[in-house]
N, CA, C and O atoms as a CHARMM CRD file, in Angstrom:
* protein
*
  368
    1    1 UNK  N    -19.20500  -4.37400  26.37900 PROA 1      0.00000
    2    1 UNK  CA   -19.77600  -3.98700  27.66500 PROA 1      0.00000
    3    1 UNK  C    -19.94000  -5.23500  28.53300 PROA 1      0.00000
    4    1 UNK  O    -20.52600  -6.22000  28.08200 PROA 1      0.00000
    5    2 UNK  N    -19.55900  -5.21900  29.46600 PROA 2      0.00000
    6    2 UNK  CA   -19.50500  -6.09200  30.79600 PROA 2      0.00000
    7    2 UNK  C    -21.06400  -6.55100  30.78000 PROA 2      0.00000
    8    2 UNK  O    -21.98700  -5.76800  30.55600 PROA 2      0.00000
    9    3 UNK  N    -21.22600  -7.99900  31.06200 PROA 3      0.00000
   10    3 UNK  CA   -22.47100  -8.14300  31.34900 PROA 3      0.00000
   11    3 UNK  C    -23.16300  -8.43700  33.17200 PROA 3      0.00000
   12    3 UNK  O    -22.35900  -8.57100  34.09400 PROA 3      0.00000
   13    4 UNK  N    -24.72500  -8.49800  33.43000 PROA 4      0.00000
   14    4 UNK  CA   -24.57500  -8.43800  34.55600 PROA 4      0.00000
   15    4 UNK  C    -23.83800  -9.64500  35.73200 PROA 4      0.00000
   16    4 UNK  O    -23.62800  -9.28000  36.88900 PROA 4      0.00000
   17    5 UNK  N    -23.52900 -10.92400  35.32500 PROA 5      0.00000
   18    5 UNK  CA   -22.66600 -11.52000  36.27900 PROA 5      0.00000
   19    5 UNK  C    -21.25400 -10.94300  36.57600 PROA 5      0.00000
   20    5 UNK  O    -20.76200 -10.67800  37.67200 PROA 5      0.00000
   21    6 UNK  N    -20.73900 -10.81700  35.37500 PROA 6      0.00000
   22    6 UNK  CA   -19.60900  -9.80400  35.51500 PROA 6      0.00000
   23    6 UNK  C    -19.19900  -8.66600  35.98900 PROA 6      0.00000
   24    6 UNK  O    -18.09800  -8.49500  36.51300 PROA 6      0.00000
   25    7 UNK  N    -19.94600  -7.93000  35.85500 PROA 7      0.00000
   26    7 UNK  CA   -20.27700  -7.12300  36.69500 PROA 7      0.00000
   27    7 UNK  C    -20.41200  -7.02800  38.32700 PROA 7      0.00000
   28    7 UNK  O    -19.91300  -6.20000  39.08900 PROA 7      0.00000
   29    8 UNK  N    -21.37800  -8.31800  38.64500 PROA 8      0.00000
   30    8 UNK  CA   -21.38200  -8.62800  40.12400 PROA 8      0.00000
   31    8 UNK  C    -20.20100  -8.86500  40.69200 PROA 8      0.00000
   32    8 UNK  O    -19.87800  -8.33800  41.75600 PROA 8      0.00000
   33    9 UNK  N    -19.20000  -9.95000  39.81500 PROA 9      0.00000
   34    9 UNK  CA   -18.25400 -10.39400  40.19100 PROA 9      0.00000
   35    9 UNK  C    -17.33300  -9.43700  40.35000 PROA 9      0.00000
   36    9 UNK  O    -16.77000  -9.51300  41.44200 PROA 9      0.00000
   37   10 UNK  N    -16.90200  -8.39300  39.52600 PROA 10     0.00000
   38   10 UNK  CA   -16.07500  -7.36300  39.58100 PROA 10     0.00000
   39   10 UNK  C    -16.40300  -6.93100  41.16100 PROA 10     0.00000
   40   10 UNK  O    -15.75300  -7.21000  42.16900 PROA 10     0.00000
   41   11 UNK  N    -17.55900  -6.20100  41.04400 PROA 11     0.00000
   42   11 UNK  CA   -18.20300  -5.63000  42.47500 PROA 11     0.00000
   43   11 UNK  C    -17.72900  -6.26700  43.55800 PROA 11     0.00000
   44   11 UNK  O    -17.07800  -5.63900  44.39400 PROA 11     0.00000
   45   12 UNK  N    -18.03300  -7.84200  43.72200 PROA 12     0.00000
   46   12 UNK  CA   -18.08800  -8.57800  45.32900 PROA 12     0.00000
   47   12 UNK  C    -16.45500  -8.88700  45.48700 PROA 12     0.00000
   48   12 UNK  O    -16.03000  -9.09700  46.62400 PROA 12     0.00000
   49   13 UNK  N    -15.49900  -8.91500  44.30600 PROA 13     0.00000
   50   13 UNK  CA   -14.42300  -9.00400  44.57000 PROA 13     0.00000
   51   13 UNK  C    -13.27000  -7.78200  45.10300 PROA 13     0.00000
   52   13 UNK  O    -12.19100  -7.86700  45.68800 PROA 13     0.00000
   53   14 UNK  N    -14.18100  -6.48600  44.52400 PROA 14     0.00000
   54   14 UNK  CA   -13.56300  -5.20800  44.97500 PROA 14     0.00000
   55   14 UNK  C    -14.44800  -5.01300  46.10900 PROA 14     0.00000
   56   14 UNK  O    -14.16700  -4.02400  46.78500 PROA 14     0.00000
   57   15 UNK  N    -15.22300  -5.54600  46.40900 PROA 15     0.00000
   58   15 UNK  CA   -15.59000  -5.09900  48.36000 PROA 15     0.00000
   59   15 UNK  C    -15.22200  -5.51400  49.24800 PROA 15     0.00000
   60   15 UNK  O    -15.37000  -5.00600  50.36000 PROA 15     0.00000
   61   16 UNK  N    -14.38800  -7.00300  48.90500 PROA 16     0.00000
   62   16 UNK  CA   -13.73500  -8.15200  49.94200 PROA 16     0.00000
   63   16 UNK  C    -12.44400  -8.67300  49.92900 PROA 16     0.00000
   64   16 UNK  O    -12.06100  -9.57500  50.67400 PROA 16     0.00000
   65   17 UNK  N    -11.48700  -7.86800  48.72500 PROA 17     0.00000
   66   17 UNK  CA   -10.80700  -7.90400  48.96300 PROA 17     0.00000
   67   17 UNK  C     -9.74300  -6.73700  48.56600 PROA 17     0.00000
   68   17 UNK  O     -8.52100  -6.88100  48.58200 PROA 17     0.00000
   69   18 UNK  N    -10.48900  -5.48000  48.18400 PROA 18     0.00000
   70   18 UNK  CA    -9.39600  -4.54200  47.51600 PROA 18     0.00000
   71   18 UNK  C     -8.65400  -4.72800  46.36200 PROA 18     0.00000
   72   18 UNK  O     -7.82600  -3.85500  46.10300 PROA 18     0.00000
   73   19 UNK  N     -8.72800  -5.35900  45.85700 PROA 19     0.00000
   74   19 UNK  CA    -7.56400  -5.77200  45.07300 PROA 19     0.00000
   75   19 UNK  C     -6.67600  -4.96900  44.44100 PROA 19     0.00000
   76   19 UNK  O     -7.26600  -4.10400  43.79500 PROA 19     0.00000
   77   20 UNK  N     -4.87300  -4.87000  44.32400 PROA 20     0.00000
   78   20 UNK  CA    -4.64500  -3.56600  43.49400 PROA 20     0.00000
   79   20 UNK  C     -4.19400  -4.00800  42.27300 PROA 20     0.00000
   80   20 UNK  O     -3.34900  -3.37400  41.64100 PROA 20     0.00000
   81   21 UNK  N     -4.98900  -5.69700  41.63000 PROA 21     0.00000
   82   21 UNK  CA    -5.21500  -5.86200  40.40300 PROA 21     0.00000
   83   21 UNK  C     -6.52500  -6.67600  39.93600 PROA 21     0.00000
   84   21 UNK  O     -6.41800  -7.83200  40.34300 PROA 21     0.00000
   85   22 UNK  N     -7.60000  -6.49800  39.29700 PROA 22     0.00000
   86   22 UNK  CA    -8.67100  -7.03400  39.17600 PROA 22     0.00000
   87   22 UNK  C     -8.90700  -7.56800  37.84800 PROA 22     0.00000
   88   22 UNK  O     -9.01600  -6.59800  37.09800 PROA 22     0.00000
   89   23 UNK  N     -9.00500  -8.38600  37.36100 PROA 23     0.00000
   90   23 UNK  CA    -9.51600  -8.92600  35.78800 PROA 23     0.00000
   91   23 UNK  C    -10.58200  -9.96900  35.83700 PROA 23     0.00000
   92   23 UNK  O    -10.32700 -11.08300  36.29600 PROA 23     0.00000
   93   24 UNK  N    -11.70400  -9.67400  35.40800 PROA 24     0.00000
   94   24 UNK  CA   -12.93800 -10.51000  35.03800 PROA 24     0.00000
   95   24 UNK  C    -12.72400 -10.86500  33.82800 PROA 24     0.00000
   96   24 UNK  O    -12.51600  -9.82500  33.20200 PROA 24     0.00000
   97   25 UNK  N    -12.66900 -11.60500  33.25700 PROA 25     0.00000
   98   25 UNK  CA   -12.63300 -12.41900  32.09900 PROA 25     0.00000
   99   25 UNK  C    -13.25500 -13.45000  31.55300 PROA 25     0.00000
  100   25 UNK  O    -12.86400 -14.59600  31.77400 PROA 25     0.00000
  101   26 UNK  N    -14.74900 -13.07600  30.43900 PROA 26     0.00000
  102   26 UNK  CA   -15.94300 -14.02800  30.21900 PROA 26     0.00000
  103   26 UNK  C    -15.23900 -14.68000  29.43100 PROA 26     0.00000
  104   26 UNK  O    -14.58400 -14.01200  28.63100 PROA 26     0.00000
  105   27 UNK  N    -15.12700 -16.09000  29.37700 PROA 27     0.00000
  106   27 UNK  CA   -14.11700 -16.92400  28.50600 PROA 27     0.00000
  107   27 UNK  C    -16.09700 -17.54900  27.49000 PROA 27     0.00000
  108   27 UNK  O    -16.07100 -18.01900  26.35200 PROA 27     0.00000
  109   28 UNK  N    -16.95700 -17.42800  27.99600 PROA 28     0.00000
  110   28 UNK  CA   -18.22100 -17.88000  27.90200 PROA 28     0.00000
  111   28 UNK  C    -18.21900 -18.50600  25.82800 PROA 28     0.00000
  112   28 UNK  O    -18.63300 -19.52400  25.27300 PROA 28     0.00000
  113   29 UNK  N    -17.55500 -17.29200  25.34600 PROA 29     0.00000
  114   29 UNK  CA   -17.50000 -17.82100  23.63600 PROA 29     0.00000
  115   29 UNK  C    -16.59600 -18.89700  23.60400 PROA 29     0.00000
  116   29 UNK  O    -17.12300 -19.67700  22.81100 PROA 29     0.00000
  117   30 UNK  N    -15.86900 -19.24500  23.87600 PROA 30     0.00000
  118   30 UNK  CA   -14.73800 -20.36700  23.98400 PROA 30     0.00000
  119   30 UNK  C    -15.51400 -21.25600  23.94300 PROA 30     0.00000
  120   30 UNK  O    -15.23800 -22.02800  23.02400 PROA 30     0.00000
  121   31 UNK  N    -16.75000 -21.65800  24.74600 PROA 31     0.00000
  122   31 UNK  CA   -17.40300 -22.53000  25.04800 PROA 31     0.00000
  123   31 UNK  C    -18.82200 -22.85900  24.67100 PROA 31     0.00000
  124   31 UNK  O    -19.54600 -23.83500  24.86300 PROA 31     0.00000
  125   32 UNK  N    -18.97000 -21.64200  24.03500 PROA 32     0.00000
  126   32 UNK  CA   -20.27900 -21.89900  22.83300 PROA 32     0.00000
  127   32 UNK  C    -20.82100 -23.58700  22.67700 PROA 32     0.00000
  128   32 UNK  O    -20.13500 -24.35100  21.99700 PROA 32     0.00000
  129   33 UNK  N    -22.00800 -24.05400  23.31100 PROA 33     0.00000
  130   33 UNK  CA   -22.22200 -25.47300  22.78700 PROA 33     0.00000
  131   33 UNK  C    -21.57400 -26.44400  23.49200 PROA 33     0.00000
  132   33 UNK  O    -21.92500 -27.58200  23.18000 PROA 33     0.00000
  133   34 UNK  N    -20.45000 -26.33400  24.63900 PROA 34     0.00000
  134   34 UNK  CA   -20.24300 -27.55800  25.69400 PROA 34     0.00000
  135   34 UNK  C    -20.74600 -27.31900  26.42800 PROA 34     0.00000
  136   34 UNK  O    -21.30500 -26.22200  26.44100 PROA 34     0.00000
  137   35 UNK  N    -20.88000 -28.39400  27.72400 PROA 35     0.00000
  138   35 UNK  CA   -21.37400 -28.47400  28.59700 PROA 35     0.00000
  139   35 UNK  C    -21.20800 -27.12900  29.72600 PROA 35     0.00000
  140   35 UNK  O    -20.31300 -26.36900  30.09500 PROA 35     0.00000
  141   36 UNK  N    -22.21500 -27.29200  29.92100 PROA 36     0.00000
  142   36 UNK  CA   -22.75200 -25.60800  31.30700 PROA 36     0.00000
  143   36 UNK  C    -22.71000 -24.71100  30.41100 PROA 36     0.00000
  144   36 UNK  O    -22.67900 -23.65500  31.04300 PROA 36     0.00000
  145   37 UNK  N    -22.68200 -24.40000  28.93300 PROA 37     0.00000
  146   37 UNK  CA   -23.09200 -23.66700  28.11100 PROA 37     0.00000
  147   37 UNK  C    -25.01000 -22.94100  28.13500 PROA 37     0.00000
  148   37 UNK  O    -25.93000 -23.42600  27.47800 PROA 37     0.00000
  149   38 UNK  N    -25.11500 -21.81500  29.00800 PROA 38     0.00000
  150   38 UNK  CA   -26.97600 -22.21400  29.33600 PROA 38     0.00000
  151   38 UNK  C    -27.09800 -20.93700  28.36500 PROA 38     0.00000
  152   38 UNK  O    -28.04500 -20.17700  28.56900 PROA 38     0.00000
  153   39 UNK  N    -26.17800 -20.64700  27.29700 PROA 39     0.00000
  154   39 UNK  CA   -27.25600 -20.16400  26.44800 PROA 39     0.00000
  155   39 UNK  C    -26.64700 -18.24400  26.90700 PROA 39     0.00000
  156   39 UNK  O    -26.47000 -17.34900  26.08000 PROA 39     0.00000
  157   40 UNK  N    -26.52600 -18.17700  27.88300 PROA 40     0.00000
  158   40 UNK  CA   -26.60500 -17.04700  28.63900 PROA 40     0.00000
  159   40 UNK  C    -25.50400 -15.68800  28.60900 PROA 40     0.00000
  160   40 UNK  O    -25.43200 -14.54300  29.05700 PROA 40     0.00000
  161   41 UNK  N    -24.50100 -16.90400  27.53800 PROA 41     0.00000
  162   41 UNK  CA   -23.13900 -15.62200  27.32900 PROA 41     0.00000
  163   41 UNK  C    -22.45900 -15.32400  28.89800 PROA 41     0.00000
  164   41 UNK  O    -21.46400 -14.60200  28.84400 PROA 41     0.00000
  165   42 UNK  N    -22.79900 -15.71400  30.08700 PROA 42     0.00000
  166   42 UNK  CA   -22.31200 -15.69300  31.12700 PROA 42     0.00000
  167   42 UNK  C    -22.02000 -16.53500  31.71700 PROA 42     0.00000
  168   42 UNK  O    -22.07800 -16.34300  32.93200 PROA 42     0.00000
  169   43 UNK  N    -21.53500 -17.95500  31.23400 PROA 43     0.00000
  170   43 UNK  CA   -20.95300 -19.27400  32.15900 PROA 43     0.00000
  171   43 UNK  C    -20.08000 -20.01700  32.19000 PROA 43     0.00000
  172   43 UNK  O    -20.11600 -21.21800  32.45700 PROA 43     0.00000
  173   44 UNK  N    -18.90100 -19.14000  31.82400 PROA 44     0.00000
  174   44 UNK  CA   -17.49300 -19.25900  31.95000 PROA 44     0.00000
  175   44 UNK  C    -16.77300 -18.12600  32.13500 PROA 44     0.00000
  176   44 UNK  O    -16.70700 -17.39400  31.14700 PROA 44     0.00000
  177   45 UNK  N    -15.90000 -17.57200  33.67100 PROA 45     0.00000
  178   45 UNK  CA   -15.15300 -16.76600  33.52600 PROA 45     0.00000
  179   45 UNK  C    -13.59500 -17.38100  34.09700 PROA 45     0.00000
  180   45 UNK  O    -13.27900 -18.48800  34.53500 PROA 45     0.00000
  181   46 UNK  N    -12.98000 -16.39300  33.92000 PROA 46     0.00000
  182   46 UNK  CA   -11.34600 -16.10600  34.75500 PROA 46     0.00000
  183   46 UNK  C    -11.63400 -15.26600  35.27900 PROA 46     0.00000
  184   46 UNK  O    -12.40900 -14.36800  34.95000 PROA 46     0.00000
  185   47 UNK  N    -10.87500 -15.45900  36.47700 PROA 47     0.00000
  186   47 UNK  CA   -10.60300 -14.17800  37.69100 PROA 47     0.00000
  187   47 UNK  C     -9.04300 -14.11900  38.02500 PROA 47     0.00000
  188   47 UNK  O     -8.39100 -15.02500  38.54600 PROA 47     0.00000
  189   48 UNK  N     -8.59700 -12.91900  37.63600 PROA 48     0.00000
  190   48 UNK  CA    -6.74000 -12.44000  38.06600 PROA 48     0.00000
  191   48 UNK  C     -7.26400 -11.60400  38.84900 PROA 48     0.00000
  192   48 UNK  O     -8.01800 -10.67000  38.57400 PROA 48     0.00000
  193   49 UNK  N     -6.80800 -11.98300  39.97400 PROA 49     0.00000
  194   49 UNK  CA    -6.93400 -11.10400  41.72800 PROA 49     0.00000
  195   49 UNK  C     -5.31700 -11.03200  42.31100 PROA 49     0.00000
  196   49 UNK  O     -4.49700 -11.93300  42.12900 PROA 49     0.00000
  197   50 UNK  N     -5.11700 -10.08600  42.86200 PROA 50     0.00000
  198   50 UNK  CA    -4.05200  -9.78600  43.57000 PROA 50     0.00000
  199   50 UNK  C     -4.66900  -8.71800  44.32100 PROA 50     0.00000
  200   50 UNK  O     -5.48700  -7.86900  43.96600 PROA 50     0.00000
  201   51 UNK  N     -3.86900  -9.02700  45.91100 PROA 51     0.00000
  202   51 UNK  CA    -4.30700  -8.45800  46.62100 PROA 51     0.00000
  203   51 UNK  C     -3.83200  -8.54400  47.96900 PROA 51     0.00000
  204   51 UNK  O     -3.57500  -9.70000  48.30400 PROA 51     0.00000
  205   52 UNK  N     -3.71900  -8.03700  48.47500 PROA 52     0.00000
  206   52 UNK  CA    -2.69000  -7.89700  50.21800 PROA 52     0.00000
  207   52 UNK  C     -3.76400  -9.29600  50.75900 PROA 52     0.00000
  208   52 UNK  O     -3.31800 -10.31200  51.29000 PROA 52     0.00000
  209   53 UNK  N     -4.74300  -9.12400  50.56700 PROA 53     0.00000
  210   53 UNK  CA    -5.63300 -10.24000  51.47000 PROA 53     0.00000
  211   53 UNK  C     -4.87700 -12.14800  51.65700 PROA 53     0.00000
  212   53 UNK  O     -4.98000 -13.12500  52.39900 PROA 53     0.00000
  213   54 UNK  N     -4.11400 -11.67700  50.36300 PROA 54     0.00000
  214   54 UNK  CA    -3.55200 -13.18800  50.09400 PROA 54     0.00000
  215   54 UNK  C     -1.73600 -13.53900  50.35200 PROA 54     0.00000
  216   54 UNK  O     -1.02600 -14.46800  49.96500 PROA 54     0.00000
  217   55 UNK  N     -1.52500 -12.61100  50.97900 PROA 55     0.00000
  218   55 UNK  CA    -0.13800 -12.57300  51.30000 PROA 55     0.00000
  219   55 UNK  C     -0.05800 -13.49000  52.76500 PROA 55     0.00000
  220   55 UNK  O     -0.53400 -13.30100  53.88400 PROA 55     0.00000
  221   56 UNK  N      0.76000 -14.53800  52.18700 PROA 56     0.00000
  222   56 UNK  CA     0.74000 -15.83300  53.50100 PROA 56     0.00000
  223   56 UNK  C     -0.27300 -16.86800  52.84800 PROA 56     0.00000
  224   56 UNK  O      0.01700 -17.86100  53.51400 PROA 56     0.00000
  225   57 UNK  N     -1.03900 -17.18500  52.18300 PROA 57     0.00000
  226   57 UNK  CA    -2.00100 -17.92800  52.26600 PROA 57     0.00000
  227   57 UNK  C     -2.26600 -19.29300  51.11900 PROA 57     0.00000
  228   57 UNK  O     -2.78300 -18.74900  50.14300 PROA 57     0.00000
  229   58 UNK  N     -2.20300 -20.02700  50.97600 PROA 58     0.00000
  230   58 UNK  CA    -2.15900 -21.23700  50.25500 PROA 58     0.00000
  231   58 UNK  C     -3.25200 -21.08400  49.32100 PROA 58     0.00000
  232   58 UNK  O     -4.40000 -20.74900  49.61400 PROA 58     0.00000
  233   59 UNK  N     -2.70800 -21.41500  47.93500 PROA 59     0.00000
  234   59 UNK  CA    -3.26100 -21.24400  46.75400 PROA 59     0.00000
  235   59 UNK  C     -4.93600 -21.84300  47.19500 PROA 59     0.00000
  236   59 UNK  O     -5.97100 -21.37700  46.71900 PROA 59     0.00000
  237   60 UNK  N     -4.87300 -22.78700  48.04300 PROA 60     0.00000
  238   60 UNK  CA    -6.19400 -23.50000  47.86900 PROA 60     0.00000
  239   60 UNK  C     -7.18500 -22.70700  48.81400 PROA 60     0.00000
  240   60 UNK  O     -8.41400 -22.77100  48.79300 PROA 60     0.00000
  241   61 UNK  N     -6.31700 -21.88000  49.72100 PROA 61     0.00000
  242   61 UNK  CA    -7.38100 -21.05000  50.67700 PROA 61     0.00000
  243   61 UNK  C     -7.75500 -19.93400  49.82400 PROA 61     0.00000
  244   61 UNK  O     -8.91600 -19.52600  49.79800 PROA 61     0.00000
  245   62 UNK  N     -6.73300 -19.36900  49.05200 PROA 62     0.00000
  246   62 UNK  CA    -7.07000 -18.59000  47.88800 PROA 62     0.00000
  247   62 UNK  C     -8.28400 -18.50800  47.66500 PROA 62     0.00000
  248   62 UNK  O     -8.98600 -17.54700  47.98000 PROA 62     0.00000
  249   63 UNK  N     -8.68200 -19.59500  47.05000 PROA 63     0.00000
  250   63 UNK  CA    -9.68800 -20.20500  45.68100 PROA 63     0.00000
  251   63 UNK  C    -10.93000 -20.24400  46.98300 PROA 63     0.00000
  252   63 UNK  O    -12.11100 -19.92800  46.83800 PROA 63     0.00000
  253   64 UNK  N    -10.50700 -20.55300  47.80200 PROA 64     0.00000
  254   64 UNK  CA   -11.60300 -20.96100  49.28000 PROA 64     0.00000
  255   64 UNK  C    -12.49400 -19.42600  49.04200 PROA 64     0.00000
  256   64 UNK  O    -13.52600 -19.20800  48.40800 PROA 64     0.00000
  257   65 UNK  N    -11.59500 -18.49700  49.85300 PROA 65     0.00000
  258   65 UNK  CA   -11.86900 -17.40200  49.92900 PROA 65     0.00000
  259   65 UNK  C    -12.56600 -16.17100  48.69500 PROA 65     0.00000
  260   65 UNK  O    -13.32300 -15.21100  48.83200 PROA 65     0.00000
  261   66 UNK  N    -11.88700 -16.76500  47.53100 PROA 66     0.00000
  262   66 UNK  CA   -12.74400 -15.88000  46.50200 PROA 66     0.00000
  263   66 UNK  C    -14.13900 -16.73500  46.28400 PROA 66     0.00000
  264   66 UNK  O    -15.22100 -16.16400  46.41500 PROA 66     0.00000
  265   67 UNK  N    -14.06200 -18.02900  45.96800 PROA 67     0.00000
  266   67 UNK  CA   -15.48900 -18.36400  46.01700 PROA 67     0.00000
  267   67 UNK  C    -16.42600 -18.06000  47.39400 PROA 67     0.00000
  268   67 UNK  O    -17.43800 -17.39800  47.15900 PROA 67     0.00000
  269   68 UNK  N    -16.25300 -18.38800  48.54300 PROA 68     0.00000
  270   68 UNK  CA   -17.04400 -17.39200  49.80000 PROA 68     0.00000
  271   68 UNK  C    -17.53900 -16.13700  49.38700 PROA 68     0.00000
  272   68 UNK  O    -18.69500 -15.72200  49.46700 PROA 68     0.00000
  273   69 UNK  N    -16.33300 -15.46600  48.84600 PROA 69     0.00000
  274   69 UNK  CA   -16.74200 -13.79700  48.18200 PROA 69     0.00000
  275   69 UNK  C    -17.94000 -13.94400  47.73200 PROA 69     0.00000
  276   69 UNK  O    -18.95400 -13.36400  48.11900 PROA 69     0.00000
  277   70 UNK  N    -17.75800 -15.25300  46.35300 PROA 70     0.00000
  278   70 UNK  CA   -18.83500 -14.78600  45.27600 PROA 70     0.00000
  279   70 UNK  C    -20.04300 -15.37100  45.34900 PROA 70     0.00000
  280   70 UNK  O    -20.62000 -15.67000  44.30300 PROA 70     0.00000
  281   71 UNK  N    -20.61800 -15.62900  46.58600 PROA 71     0.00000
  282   71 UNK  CA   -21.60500 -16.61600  47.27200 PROA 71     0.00000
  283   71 UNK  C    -22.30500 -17.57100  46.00500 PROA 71     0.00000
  284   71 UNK  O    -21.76000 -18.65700  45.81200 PROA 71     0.00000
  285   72 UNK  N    -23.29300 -17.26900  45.28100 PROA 72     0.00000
  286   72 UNK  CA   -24.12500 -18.31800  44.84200 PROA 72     0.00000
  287   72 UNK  C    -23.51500 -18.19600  43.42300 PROA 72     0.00000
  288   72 UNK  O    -23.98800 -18.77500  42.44500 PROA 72     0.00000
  289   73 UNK  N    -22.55100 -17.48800  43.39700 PROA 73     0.00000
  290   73 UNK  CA   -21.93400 -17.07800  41.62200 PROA 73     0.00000
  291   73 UNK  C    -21.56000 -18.84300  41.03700 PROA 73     0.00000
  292   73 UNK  O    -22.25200 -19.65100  40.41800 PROA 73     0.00000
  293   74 UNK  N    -20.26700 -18.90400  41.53600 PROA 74     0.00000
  294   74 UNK  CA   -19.97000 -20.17300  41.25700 PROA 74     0.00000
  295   74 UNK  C    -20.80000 -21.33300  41.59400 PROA 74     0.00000
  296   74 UNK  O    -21.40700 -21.42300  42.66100 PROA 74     0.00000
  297   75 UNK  N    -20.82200 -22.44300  40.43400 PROA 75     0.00000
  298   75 UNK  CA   -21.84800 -23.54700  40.27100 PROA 75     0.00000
  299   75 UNK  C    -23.38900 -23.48500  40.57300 PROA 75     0.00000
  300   75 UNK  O    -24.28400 -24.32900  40.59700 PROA 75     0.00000
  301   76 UNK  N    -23.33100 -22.31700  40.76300 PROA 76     0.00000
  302   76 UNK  CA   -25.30300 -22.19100  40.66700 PROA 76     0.00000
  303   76 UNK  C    -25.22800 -21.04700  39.31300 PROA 76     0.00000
  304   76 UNK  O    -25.68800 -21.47300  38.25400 PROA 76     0.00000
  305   77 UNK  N    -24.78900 -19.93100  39.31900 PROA 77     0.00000
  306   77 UNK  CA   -25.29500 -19.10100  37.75100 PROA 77     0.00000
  307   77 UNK  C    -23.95000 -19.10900  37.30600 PROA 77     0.00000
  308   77 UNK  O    -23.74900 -18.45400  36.28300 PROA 77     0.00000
  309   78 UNK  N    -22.90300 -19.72900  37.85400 PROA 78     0.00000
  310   78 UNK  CA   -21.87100 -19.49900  35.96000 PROA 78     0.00000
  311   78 UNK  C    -21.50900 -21.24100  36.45400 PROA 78     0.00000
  312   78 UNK  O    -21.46300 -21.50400  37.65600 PROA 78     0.00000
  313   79 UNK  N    -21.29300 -22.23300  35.50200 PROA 79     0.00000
  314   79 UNK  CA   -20.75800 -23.18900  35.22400 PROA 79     0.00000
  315   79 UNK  C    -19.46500 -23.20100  35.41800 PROA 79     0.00000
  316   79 UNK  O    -19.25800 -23.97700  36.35100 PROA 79     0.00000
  317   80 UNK  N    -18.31400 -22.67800  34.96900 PROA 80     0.00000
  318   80 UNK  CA   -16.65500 -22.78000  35.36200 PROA 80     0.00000
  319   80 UNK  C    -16.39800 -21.19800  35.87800 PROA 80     0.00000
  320   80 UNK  O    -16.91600 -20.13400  35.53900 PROA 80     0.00000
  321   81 UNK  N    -15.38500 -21.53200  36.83000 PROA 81     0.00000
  322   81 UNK  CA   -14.24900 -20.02300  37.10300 PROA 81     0.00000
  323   81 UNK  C    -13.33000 -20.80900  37.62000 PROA 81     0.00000
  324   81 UNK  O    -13.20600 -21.70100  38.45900 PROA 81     0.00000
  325   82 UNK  N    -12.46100 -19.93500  36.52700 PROA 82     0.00000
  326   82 UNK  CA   -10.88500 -20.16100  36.92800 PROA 82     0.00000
  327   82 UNK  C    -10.25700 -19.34200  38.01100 PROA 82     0.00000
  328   82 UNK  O    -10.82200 -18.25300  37.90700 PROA 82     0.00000
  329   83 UNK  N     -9.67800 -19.29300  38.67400 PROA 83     0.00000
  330   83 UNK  CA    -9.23600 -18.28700  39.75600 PROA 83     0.00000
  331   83 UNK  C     -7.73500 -18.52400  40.00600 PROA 83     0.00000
  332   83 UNK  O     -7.08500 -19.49500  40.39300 PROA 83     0.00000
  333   84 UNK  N     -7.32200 -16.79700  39.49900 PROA 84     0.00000
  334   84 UNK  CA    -5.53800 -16.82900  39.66500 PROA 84     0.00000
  335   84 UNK  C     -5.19400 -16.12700  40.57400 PROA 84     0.00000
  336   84 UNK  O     -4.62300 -15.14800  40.09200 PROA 84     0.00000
  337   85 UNK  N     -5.22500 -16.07900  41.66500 PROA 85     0.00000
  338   85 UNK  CA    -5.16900 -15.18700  42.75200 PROA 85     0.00000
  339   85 UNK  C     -3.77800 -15.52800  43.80100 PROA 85     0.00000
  340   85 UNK  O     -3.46400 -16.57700  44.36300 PROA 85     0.00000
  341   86 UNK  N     -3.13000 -14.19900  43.79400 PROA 86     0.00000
  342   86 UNK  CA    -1.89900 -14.12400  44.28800 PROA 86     0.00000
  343   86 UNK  C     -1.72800 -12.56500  45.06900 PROA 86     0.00000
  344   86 UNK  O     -2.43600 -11.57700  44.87500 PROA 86     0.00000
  345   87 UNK  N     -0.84200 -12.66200  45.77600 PROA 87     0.00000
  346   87 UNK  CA    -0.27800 -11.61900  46.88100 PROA 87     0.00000
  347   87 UNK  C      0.45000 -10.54300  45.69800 PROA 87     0.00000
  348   87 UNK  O      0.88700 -10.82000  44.58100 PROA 87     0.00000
  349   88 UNK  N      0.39000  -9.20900  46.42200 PROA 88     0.00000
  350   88 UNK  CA     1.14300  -8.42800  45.51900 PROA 88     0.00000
  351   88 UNK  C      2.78900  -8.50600  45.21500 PROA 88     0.00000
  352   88 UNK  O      3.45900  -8.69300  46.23000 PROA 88     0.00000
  353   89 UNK  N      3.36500  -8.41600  44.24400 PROA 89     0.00000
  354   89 UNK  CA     5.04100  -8.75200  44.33500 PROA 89     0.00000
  355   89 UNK  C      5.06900 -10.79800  44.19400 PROA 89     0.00000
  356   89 UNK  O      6.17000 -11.32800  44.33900 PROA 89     0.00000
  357   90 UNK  N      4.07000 -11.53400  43.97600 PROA 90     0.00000
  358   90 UNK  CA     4.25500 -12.58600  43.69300 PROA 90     0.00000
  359   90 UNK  C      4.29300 -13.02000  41.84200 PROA 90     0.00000
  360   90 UNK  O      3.29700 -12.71500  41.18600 PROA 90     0.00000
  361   91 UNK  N      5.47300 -13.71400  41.14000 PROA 91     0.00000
  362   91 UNK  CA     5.32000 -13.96900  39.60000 PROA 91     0.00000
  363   91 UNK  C      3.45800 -14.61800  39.53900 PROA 91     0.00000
  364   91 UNK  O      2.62500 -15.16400  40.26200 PROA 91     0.00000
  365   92 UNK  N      3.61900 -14.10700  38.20700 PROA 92     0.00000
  366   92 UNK  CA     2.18800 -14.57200  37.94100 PROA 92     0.00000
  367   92 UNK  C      2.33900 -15.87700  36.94700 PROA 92     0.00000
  368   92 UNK  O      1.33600 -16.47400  36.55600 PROA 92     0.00000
């Protein structure tokens, strides 16, 4: 079962950008005991986004734009996110 950051994240990413592919992915056990590890089972994810929003747009505005999405998510309550975010019809 999804926990509640994950959850949020799912949410703020399907309100801002549609996506017609979404994957939250708590990588958080991987990392059991390193650093930004707070204990919490929630402070490491991946994000696979695709989505019309990103068609034209440079990988780095990408990453711009999903963190804006996820306002205080990244570096205040989860420690890492990876973000793979691409236009629909682009190789992954």
């Amino acid at each position: 079962m999804p926990g509640t950051v994950q959850t949020e994240i799912e949410a703020l990413l399907t309100a801002a950008f549609a996506p017609s592919r979404l994957a939250v992915i708590n990588d958080s056990g991987r990392h059991s005991g390193h650093a930004g590890d707070d204990g919490s089972g929630e402070s490491h994810f991946t994000v696979e986004i695709e989505s019309e929003a990103f068609t034209g747009v440079s990988r780095v505005l990408r990453q711009r734009m999903v963190n804006k999405a996820l306002g205080d998510i990244p570096g205040q309550r989860v420690h890492a996110l990876a973000i793979k975010a691409r236009a629909p019809g682009e190789a992954t």
